[in-house]
C-alpha positions as CSV (number, residue, x, y, z in Angstrom):
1,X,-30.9,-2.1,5.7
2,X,-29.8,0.8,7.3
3,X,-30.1,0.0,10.7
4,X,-28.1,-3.6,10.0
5,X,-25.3,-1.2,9.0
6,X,-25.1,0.9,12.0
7,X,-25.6,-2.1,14.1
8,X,-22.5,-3.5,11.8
9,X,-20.0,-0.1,12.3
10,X,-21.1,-0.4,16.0
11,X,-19.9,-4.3,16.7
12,X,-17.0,-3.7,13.6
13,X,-15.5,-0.7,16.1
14,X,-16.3,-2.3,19.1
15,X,-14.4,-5.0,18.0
16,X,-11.8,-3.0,16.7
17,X,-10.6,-2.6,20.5
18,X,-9.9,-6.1,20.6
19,X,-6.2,-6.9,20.2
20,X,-6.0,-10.6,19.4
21,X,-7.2,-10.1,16.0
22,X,-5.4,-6.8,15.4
23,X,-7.4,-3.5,14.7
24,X,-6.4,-3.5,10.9
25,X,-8.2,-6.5,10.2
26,X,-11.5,-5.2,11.5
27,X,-11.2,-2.4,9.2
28,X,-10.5,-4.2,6.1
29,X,-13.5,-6.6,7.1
30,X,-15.5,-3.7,7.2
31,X,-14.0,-2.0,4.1
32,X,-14.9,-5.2,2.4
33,X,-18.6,-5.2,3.7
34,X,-18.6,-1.4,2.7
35,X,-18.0,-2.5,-1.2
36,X,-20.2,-5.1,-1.3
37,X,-23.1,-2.8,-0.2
38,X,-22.3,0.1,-2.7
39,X,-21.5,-2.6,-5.4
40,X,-25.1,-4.0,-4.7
41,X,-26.7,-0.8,-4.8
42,X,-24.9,-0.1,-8.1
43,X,-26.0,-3.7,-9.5
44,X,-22.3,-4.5,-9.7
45,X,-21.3,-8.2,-9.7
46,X,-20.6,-10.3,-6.7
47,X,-16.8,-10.2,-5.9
48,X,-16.1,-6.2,-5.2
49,X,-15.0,-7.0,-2.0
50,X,-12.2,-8.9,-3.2
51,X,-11.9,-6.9,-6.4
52,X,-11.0,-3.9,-3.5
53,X,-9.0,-5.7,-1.3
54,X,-6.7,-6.9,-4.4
55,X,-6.2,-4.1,-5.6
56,X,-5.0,-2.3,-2.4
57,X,-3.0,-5.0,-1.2
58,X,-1.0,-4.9,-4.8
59,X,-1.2,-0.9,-3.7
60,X,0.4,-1.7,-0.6
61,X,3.0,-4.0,-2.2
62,X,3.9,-1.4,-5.0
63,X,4.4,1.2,-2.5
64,X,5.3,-0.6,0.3
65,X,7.3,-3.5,-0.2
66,X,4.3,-6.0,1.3
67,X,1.0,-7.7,0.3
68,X,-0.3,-9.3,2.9
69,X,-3.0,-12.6,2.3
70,X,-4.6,-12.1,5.9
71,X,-5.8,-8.6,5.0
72,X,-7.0,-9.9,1.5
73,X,-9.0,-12.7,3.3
74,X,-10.5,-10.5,5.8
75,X,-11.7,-8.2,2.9
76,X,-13.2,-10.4,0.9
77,X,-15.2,-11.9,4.2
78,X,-16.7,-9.1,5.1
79,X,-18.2,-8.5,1.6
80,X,-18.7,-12.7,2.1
81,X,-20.8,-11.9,5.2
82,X,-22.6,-9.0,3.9
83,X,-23.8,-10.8,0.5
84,X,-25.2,-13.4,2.2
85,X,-27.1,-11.0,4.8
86,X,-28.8,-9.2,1.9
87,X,-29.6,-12.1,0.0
88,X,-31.6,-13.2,3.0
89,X,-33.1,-9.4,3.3
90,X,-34.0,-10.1,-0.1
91,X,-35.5,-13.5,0.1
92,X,-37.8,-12.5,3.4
93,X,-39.0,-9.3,0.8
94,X,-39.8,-11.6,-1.9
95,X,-42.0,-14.2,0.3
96,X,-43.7,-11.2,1.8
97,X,-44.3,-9.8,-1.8
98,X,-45.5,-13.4,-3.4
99,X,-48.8,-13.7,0.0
């Protein structure tokens, strides 16, 4: 697991440099995939990603005058993308467990 994190920080910054996206949604994709991980580890339902991303774009909106959707989206994909990366993890570890 942890080297499908460091491989996911490198590509996430790497593609951070990239400007047609924009930098900030890189970061809350990985923000989002950051949640998902500690709220798996924690046993914490599916859904922190967007749980997080909620409540920082209502953050942003109390503070800031702004709540933007395409941050919230790009949250909640990362933690999306990660889910489904351990639930695979997971499923190789059981078949391996049940020979």
């Amino acid at each position: 697991m942890k080297k499908i994190l460091v491989l996911f920080a490198v590509v996430t910054v790497g593609c951070a440099s990239s400007q047609s996206i924009g930098k900030d949604k890189y970061y809350h994709f990985a923000a989002g995939a950051t949640a998902e991980v500690v709220a798996n580890e924690m046993s914490l339902p599916v859904g922190t990603s967007f749980i997080a991303g909620f409540a920082k774009e209502t953050y942003d909106y109390l503070r800031y005058g702004g709540f933007d959707a395409k941050d919230l989206v790009a949250t909640t994909l990362g933690g999306i993308i990660i889910n489904y990366i351990i639930k695979k993890k997971n499923e190789r570890k059981n078949k391996k467990i049940r020979r």
